[in-house]
C-alpha positions as CSV (number, residue, x, y, z in Angstrom):
1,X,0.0,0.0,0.0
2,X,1.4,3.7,-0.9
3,X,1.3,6.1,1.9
4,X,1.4,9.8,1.2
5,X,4.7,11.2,1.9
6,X,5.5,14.2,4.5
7,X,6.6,16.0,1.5
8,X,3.3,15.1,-0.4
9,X,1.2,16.6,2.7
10,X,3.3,19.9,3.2
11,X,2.6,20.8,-0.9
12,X,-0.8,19.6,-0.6
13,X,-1.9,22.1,2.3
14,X,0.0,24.9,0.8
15,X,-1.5,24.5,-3.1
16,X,-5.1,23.8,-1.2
17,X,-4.4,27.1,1.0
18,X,-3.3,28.6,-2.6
19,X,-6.4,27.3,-4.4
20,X,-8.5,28.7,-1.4
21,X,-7.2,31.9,-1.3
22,X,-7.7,32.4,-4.9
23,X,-11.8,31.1,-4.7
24,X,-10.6,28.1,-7.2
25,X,-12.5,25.5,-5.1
26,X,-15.1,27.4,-4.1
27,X,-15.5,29.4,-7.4
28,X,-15.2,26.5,-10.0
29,X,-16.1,22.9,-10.0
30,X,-14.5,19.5,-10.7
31,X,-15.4,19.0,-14.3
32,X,-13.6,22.4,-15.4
33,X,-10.5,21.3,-13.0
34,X,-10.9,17.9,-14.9
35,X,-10.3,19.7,-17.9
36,X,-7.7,21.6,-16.6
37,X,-5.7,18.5,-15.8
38,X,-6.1,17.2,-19.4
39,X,-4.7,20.3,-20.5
40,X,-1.4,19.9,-18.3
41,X,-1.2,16.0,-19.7
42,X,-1.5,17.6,-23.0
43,X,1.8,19.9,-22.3
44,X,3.6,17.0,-20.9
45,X,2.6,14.8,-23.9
46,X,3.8,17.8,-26.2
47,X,7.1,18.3,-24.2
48,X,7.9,14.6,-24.4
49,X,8.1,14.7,-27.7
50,X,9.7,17.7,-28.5
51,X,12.2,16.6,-25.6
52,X,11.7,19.8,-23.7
53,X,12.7,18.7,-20.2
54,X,12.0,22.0,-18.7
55,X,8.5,21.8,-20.0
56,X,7.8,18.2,-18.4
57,X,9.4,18.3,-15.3
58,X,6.9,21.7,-14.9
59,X,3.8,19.7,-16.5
60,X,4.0,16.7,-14.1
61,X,3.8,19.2,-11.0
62,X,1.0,21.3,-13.2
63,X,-1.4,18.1,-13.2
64,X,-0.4,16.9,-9.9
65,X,-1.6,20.4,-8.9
66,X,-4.8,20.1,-10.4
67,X,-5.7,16.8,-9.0
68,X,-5.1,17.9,-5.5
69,X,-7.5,20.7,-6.3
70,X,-9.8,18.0,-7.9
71,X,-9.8,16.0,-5.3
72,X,-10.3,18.6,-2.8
73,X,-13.3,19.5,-5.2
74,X,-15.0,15.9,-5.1
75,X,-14.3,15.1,-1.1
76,X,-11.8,12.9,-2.2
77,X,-9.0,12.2,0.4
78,X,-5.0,11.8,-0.8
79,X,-4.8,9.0,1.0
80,X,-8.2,7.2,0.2
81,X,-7.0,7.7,-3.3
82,X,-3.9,6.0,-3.4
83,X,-5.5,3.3,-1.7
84,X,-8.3,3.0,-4.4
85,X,-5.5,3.0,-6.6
86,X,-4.2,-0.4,-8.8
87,X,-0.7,-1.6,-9.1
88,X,0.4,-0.5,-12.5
89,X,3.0,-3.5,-12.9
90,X,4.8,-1.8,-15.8
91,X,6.2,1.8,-16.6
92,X,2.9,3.7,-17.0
93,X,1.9,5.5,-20.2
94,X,-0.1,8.0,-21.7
95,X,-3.2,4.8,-21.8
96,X,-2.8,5.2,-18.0
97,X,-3.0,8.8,-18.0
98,X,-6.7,8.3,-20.4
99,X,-7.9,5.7,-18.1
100,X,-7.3,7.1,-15.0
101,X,-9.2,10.5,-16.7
102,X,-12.0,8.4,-17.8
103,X,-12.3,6.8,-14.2
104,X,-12.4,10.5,-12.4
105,X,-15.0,11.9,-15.4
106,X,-17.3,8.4,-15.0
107,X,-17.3,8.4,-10.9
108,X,-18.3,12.7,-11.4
109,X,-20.7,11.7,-14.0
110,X,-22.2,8.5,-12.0
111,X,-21.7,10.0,-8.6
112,X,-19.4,7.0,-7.9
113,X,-17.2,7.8,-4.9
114,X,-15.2,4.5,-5.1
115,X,-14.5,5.5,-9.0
116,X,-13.4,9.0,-8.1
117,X,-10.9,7.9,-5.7
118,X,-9.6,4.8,-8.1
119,X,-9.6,7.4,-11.0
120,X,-7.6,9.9,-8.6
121,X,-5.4,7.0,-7.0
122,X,-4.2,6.1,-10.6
123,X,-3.3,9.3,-11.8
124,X,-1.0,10.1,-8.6
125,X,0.6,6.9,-8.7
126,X,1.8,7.4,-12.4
127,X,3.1,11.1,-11.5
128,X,4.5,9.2,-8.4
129,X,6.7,7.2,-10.2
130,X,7.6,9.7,-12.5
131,X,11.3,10.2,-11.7
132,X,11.1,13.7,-11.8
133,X,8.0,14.0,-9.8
134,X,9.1,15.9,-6.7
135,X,11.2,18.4,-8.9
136,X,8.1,18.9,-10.7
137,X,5.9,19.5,-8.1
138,X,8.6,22.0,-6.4
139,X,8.9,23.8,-9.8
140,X,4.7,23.9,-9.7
141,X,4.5,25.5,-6.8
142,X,7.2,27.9,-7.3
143,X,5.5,29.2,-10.4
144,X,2.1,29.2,-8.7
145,X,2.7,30.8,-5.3
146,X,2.6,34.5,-5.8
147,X,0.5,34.0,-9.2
148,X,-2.4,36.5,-9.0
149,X,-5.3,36.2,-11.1
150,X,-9.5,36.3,-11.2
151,X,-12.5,33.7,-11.5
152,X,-13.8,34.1,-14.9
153,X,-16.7,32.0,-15.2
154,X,-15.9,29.4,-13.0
155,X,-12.0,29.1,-14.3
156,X,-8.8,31.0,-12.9
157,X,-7.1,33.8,-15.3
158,X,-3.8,34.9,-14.4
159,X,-3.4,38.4,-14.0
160,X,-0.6,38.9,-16.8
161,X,-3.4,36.7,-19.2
162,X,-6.5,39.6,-18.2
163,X,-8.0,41.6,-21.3
């Protein structure tokens, strides 16, 4: 069984605290977050292949960012989560990745708790044993942490990105 790490609980209160702060949880809802994380596997998919390491490390603390908020979102617990979660036996790929999406979209869209937290479970475990994972999610936060911004019908618009 995985247990969330002292490191994985220190970023997960600040980004919630972040999140907060900003109305993200409150002002937004788990489908939109969904799609937000799709986007970040997107970047990581596109930074793969163009070999941008700077891009991936950053992407796999963007979506691991984005599920905390998810999860947060859906009443989902960390640690529930990776206990829903099953052993991927093999490296992962992006097949996890659109499985573990399809689990979170069908538990929102079925109001299936146990599916959330699998869905969830899966997902962390893949950035989990991503090699670069903690990296990533120190780079996340970095970038995050001062970022000011607005709710724009339900989503979050950085400041610099305003009209």
């Amino acid at each position: 069984m995985n247990k969330m790490t002292e490191f994985e609980k220190e970023y997960q209160q600040r980004v919630l605290q972040w999140a907060h702060d900003r109305n993200i949880i409150e002002g937004s809802d788990v489908m939109r977050q969904l799609l937000k994380t799709c986007t970040e596997a997107g970047e990581m998919v596109d930074a793969a292949r163009k070999v941008d390491i700077d891009e991936y490390v950053d992407s796999i603390g963007d979506q691991w960012v984005t599920i905390v908020i998810g999860m947060e979102m859906s009443g989902v617990l960390y640690q529930d989560a990776l206990d829903a979660a099953r052993e991927i036996d093999r490296p992962a790929s992006t097949d996890d990745i659109v499985l573990s999406t399809s689990l979170i979209s069908d538990g929102m869209l079925k109001q299936d708790k146990y599916k959330l937290c699998q869905g969830y479970g899966e997902y962390l475990s893949i950035l989990r044993g991503l090699p670069d994972f903690v990296d990533g999610v120190v780079k996340a936060w970095n970038t995050i942490k001062d970022r000011k911004g607005k709710m724009v019908n339900g989503v979050f618009v950085k400041e610099q990105d305003l009209v």
